[in-house]
C-alpha beads as a LAMMPS data file, in Angstrom:
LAMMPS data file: protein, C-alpha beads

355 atoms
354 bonds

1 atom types
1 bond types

-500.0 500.0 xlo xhi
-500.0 500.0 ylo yhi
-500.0 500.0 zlo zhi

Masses

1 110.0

Atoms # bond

1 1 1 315.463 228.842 -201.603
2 1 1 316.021 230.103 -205.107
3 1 1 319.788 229.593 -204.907
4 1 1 322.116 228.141 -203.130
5 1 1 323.967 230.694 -200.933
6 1 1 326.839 231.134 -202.466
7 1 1 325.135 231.183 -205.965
8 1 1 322.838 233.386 -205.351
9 1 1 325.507 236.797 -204.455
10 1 1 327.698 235.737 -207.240
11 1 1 325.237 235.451 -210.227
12 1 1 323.836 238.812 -209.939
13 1 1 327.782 240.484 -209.457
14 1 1 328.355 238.537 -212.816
15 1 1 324.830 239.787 -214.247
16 1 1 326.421 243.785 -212.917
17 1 1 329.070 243.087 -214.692
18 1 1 327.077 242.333 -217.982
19 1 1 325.131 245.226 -217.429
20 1 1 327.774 247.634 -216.890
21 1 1 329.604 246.033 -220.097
22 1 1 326.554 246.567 -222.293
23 1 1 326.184 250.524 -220.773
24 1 1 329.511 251.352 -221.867
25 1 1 329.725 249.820 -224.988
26 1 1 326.643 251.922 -225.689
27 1 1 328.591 255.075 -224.393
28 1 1 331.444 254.115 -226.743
29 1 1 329.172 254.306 -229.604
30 1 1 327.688 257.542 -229.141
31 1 1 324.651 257.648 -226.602
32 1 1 324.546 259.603 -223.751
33 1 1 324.785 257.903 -220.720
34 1 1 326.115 258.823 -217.265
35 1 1 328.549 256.137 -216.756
36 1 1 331.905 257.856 -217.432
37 1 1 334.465 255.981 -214.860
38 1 1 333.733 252.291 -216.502
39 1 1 333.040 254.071 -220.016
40 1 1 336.615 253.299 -221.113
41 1 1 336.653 249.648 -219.472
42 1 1 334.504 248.048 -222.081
43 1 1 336.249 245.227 -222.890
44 1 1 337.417 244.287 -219.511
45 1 1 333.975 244.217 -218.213
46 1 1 332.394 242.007 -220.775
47 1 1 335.478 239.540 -220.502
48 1 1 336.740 239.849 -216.943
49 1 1 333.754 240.865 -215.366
50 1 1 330.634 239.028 -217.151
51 1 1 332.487 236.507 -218.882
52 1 1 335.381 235.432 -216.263
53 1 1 333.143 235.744 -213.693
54 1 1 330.271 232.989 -215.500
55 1 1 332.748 230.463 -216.790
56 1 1 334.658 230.572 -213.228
57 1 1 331.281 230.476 -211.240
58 1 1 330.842 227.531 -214.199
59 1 1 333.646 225.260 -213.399
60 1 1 333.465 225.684 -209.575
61 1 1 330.234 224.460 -209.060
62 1 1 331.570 220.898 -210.318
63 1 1 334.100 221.271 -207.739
64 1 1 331.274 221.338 -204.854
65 1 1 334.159 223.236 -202.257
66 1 1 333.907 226.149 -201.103
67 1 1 337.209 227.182 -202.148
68 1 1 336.361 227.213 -205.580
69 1 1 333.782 229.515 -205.209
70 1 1 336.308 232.279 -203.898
71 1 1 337.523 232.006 -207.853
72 1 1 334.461 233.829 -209.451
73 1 1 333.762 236.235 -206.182
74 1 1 337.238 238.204 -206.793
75 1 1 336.257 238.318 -210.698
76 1 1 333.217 239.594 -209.627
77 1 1 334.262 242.258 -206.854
78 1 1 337.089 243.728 -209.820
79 1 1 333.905 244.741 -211.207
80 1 1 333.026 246.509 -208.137
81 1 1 336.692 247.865 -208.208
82 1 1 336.392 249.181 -211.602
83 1 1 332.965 251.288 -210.314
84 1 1 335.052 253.655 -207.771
85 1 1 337.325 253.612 -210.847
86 1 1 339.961 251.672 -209.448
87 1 1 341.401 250.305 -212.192
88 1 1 345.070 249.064 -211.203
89 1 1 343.036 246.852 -208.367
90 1 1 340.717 245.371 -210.848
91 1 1 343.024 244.042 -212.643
92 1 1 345.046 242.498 -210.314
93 1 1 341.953 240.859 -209.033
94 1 1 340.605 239.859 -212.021
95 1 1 344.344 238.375 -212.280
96 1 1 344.205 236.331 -209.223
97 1 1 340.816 235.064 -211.038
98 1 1 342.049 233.442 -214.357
99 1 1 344.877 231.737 -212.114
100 1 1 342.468 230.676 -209.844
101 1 1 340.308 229.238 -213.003
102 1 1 343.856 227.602 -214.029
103 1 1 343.865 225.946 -210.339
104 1 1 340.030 224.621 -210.552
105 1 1 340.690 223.413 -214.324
106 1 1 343.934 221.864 -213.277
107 1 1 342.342 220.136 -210.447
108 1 1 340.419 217.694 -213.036
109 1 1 342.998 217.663 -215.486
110 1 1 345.627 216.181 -212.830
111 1 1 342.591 213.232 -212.453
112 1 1 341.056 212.978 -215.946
113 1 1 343.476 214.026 -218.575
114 1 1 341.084 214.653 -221.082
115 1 1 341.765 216.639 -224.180
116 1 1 339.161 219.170 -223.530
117 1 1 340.553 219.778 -219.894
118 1 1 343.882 220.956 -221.896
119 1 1 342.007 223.139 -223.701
120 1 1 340.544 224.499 -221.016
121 1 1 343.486 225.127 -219.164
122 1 1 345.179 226.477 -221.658
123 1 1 341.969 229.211 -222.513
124 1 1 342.707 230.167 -218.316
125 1 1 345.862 230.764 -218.916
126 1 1 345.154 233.087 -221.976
127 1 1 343.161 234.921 -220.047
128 1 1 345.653 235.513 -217.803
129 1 1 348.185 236.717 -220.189
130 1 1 345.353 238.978 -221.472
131 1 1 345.344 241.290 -218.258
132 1 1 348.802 240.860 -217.960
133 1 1 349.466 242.657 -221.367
134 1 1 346.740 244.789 -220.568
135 1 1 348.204 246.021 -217.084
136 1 1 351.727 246.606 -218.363
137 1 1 350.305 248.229 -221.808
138 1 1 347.057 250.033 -220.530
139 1 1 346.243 249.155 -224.430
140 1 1 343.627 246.872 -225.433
141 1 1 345.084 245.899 -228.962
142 1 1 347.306 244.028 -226.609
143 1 1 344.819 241.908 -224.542
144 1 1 342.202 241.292 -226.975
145 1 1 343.842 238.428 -229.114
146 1 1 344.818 236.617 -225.634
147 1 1 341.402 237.351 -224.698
148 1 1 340.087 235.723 -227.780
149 1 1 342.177 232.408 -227.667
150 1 1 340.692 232.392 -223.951
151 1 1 337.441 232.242 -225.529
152 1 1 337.941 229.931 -228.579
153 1 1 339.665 227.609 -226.123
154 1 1 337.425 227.578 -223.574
155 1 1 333.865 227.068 -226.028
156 1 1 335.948 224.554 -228.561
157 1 1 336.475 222.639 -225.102
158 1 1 332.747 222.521 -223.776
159 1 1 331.457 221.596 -227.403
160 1 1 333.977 218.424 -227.053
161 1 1 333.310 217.538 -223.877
162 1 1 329.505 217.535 -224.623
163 1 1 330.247 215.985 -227.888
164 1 1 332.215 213.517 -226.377
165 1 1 330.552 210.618 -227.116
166 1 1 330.344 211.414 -230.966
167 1 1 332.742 208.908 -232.564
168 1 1 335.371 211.116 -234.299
169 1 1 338.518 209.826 -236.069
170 1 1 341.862 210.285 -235.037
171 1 1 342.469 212.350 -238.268
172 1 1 339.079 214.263 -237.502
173 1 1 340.501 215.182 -234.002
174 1 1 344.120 215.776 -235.370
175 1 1 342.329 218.258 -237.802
176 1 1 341.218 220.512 -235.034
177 1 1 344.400 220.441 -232.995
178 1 1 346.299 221.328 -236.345
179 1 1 343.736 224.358 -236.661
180 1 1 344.232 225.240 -233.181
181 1 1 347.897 225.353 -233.206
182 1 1 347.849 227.622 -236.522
183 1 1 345.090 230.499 -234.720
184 1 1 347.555 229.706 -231.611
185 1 1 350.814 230.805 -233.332
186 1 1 348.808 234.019 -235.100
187 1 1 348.080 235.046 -231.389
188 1 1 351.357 234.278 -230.105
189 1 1 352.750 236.818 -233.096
190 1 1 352.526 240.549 -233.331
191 1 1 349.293 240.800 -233.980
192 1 1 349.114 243.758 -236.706
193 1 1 350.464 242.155 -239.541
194 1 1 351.205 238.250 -240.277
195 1 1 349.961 237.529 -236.703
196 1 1 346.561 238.919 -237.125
197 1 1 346.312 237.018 -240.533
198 1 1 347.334 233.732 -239.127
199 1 1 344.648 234.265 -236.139
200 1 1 341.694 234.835 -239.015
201 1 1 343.033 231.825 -240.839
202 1 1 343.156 229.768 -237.754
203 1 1 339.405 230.934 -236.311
204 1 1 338.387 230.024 -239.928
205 1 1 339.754 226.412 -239.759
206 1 1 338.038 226.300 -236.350
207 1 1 334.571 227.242 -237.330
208 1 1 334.787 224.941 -240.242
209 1 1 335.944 222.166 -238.093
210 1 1 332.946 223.245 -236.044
211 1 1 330.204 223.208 -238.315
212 1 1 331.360 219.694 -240.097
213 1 1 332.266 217.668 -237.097
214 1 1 330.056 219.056 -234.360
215 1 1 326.698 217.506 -233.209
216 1 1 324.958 221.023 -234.171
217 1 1 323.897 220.243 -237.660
218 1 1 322.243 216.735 -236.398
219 1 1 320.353 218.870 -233.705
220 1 1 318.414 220.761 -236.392
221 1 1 316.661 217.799 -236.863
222 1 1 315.241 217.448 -233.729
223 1 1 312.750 219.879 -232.080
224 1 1 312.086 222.167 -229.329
225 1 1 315.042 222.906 -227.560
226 1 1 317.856 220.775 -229.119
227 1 1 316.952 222.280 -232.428
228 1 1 317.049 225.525 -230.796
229 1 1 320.399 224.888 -229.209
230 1 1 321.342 223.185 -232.681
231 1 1 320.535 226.654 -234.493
232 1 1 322.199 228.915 -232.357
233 1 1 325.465 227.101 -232.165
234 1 1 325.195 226.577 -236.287
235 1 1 325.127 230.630 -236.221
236 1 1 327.683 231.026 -234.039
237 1 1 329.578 228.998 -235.682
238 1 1 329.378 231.042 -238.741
239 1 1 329.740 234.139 -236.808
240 1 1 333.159 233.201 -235.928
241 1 1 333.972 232.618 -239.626
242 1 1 332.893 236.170 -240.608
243 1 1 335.186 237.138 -237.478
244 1 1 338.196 234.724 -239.219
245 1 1 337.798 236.329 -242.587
246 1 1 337.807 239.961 -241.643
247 1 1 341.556 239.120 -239.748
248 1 1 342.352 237.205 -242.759
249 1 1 341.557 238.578 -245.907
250 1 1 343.313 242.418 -246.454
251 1 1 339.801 243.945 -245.369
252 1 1 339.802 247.836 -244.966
253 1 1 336.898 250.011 -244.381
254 1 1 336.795 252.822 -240.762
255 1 1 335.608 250.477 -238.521
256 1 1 336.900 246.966 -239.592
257 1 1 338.002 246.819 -236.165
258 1 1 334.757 247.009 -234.348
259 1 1 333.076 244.666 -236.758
260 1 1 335.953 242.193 -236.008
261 1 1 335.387 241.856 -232.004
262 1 1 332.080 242.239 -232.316
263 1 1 331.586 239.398 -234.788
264 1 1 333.540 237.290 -232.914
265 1 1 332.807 238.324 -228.762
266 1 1 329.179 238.935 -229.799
267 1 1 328.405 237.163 -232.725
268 1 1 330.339 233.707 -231.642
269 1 1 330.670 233.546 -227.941
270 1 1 327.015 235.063 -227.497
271 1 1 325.456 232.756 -229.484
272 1 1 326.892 230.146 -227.597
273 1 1 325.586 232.272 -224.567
274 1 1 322.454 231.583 -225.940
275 1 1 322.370 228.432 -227.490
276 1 1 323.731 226.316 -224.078
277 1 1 321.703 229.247 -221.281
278 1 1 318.798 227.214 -221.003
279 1 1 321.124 224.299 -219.480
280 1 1 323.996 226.220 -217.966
281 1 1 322.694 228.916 -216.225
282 1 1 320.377 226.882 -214.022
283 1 1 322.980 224.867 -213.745
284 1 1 325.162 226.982 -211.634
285 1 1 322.630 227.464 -209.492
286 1 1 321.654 223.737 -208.891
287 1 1 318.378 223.837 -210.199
288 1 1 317.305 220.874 -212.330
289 1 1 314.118 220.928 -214.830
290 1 1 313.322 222.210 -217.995
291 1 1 314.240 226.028 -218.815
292 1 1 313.901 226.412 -222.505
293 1 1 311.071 228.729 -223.965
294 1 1 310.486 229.517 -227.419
295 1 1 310.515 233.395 -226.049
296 1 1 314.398 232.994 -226.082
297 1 1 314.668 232.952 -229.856
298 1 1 313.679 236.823 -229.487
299 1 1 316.467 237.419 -227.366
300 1 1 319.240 235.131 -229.440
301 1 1 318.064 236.067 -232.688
302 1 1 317.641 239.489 -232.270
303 1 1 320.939 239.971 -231.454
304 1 1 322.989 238.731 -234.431
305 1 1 319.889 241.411 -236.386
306 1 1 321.383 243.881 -234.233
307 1 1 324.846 242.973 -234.758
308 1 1 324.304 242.532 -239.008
309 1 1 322.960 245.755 -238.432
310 1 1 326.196 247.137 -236.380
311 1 1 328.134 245.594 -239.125
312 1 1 326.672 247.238 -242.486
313 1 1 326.883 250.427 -240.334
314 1 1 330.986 249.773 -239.757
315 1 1 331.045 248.657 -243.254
316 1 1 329.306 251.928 -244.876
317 1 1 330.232 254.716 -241.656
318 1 1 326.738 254.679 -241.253
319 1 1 326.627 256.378 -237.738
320 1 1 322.645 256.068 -237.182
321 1 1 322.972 252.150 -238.133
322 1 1 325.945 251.369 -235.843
323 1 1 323.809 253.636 -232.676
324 1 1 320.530 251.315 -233.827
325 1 1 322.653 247.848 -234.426
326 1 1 324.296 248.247 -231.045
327 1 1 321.209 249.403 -229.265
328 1 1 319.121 246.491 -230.796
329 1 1 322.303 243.926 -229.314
330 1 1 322.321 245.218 -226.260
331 1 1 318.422 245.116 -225.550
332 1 1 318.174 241.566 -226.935
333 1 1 320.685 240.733 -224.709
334 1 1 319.196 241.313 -221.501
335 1 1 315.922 240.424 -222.662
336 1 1 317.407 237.267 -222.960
337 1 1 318.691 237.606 -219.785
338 1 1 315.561 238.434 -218.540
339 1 1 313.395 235.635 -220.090
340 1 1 315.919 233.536 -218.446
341 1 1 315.318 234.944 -214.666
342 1 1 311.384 234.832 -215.169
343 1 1 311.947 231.236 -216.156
344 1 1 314.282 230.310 -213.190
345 1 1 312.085 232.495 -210.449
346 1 1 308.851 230.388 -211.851
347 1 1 310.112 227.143 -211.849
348 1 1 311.704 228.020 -208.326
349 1 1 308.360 229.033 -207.104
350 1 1 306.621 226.120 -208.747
351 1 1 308.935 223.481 -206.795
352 1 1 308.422 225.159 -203.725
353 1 1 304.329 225.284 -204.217
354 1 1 304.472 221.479 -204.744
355 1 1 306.252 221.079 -201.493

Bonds

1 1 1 2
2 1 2 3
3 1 3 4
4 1 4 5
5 1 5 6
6 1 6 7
7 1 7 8
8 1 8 9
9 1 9 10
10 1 10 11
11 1 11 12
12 1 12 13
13 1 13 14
14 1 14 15
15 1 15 16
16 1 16 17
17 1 17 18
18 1 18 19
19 1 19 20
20 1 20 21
21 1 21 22
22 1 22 23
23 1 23 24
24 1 24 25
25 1 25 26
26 1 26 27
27 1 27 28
28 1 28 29
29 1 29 30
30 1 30 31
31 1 31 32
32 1 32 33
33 1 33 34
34 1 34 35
35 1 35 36
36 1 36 37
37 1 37 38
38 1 38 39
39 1 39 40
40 1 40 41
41 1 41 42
42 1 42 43
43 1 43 44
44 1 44 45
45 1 45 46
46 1 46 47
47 1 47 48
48 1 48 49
49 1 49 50
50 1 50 51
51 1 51 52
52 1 52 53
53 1 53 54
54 1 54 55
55 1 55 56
56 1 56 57
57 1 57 58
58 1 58 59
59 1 59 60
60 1 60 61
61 1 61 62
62 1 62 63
63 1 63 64
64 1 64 65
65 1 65 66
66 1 66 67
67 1 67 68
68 1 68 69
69 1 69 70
70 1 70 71
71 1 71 72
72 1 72 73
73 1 73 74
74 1 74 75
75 1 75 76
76 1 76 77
77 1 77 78
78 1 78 79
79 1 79 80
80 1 80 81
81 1 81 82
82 1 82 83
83 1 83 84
84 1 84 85
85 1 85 86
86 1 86 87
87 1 87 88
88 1 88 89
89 1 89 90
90 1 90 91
91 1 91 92
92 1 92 93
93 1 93 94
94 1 94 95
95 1 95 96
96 1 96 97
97 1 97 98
98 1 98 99
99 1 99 100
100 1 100 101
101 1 101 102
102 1 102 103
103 1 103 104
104 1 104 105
105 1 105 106
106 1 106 107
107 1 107 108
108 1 108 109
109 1 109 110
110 1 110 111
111 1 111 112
112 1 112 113
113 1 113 114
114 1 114 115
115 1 115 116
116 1 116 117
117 1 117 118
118 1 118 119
119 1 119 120
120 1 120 121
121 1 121 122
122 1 122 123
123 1 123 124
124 1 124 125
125 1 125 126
126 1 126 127
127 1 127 128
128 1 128 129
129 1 129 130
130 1 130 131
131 1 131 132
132 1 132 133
133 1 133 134
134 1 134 135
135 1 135 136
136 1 136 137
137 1 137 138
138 1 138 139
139 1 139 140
140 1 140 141
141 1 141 142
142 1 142 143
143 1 143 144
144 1 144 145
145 1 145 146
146 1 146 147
147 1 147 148
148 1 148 149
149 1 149 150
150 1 150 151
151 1 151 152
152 1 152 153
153 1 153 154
154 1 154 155
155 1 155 156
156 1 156 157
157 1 157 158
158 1 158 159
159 1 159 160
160 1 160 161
161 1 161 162
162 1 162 163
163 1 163 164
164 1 164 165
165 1 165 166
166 1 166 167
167 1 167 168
168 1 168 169
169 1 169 170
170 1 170 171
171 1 171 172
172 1 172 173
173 1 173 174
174 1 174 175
175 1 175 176
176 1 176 177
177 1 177 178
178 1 178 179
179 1 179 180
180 1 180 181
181 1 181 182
182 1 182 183
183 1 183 184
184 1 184 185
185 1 185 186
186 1 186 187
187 1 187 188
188 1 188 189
189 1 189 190
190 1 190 191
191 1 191 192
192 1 192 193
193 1 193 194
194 1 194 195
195 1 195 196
196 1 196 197
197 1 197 198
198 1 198 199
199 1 199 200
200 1 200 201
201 1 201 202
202 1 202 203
203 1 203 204
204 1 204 205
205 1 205 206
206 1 206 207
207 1 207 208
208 1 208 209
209 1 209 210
210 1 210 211
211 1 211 212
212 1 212 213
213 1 213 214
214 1 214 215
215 1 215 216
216 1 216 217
217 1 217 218
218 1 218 219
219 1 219 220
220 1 220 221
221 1 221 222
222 1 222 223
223 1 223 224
224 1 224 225
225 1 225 226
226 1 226 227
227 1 227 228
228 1 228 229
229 1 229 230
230 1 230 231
231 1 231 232
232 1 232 233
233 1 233 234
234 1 234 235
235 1 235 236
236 1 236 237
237 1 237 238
238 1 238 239
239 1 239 240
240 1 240 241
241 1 241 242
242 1 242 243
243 1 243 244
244 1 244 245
245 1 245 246
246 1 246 247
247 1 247 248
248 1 248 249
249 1 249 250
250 1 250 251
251 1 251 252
252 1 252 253
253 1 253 254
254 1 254 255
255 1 255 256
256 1 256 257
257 1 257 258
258 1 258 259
259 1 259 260
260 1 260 261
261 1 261 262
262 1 262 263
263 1 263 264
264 1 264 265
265 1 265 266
266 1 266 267
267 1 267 268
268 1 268 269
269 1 269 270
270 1 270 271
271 1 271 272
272 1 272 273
273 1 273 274
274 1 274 275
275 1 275 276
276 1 276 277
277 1 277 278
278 1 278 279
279 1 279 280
280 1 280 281
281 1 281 282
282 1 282 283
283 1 283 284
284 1 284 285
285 1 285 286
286 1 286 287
287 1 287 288
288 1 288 289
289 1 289 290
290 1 290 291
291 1 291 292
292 1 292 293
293 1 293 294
294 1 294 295
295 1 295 296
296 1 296 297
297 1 297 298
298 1 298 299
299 1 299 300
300 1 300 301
301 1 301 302
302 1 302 303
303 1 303 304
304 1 304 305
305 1 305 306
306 1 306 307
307 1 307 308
308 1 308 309
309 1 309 310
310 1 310 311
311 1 311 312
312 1 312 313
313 1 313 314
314 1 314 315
315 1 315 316
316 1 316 317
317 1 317 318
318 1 318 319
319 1 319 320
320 1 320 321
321 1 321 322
322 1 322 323
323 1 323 324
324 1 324 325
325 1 325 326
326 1 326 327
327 1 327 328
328 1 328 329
329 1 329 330
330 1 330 331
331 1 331 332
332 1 332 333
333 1 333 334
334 1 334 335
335 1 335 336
336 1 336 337
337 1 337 338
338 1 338 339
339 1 339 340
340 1 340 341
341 1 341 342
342 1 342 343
343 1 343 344
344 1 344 345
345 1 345 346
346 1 346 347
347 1 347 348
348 1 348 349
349 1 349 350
350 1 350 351
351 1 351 352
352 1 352 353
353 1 353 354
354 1 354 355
């Protein structure tokens, strides 16, 4: 069997929700599409539904209960909520999921107390907040810096805890906990004016720490897929200082807004998509082997084109270059997705040939 049972419902509801995320965004740009109830849920889909749902389905697998499995299903069926347009349901749901994520993360932080497990509690509990602004607000302004420190949190925590036998200083460490705190007091702030700079400087302290004291750099060294996992993190590492900078710095041009999210929720936290898939994904569906393919680079590297592209087009109100840049993401991103499936389906069918 492909997947294990529960696995194998949950991935493709997360995968929906991805797809659905991508089809909007592309509506929200300017194509014409025929997706007009989840047009205006964008964000929520890619974060809640896609994201929420993976990172959930991520985490409960360690578990190995079937409790914890419960935690990415009601991420995933908000989706399904937010298709018959039900939005006050969906977010309630996808509510119950980011405490549920708090629960599972809890779990091993009661046993382990490792600093990473903080982090990643703390990143649940963001995300939380997040849909809690969003459902009293119905304004996304309002959710997306929660949604962000959900996200910083939750990748600074993985690269630690797979970094974690990398001998660091206690200065080194207290260095990233400083930066922390400052991009977590710029979110806890109103966000359009000293709060927003304090998150940029913050991110930027982050992705610094990031490219200096993480093991990416040393993985360039190496080949096949550890350089390719060492590249992709080194980019999304700099993606997420481009993302710092433009909250930062006094940056104005007609879409400075869109080039800041996307920068930093596809720039950084796809790139990290990318750079650990090979690993994670078959991970969650307790399959063991080798899943990287050079193919993948199409799909990772063609997005941050697309999004460069995106970018100039925010930066200049080039409307036929933001259409093209977000197009080109999109596309590279479920290529990617796809490359991944063949891969998983082969190997599947390969272990099962042998037996």
């Amino acid at each position: 069997m492909i997947m294990q049972k529960p696995q194998r419902f949950l991935v493709p509801l997360a995968m929906l929700g991805l797809l659905l995320g991508i089809l909007s965004g592309w509506l929200r740009l300017g194509w014409n599409l025929p997706l007009s109830i989840a047009a205006g849920e964008h964000g929520l889909l890619m974060v809640g539904g896609f994201l929420g749902t993976l990172i959930s389905l991520e985490r409960a697998v360690v578990v190995k209960t079937r409790w914890a499995l419960l935690v990415p299903l009601v991420q995933a069926l908000a989706v399904v909520m937010l298709l018959f347009d039900q939005f006050a349901l969906a977010i309630w749901l996808f509510m119950a999921g980011a405490m549920g994520m708090a629960v599972i993360i809890y779990s091993f932080l009661h046993r382990f107390q490792e600093p990473f497990y903080y982090l990643l509690f703390g990143g649940s509990l963001c995300l939380l907040i997040g849909h809690v602004f969003l459902l009293r607000t119905h304004f996304y302004p309002t959710a997306v810096p929660w949604w962000m420190a959900f996200l910083l949190l939750t990748i600074t925590a993985e690269r630690l805890e797979l970094s974690r036998f990398v001998p660091l200083k206690p200065y080194q460490r207290l260095l990233l906990w400083l930066a922390l705190g400052v991009f977590l007091v710029g979110v806890a702030q109103p966000f359009h004016g000293f709060g927003q700079s304090l998150t940029g400087v913050g991110m930027v302290l982050v992705g610094a720490w990031l490219l200096r004291f993480d093991m990416a750099r040393r993985l360039l060294l190496r080949t096949g897929q550890q350089r390719y996992m060492g590249g992709l993190l080194v980019l999304g590492y700099g993606w997420l200082l481009v993302s710092g900078l433009l909250l930062a710095l006094p940056v104005t041009f007609p879409f400075v807004y869109d080039a800041t999210l996307h920068t930093f929720f596809t720039g950084f936290v796809f790139s990290m998509i990318f750079a650990h898939g090979p690993v994670i994904l078959p991970g969650v569906l307790s399959l063991r082997g080798n899943f990287y393919r050079p193919m993948l680079y199409v799909g990772a590297l063609g997005q941050s084109v697309g999004l460069l592209t995106r970018v100039i087009g925010d930066m200049t109100t080039d409307a036929p270059l933001r259409l093209a840049g977000g197009l080109i993401q999109g596309c590279t991103i479920l290529f990617f997705m796809g490359c991944m499936l063949v891969t998983i389906l082969r190997s599947a069918s390969n272990v099962a040939t042998a037996r």
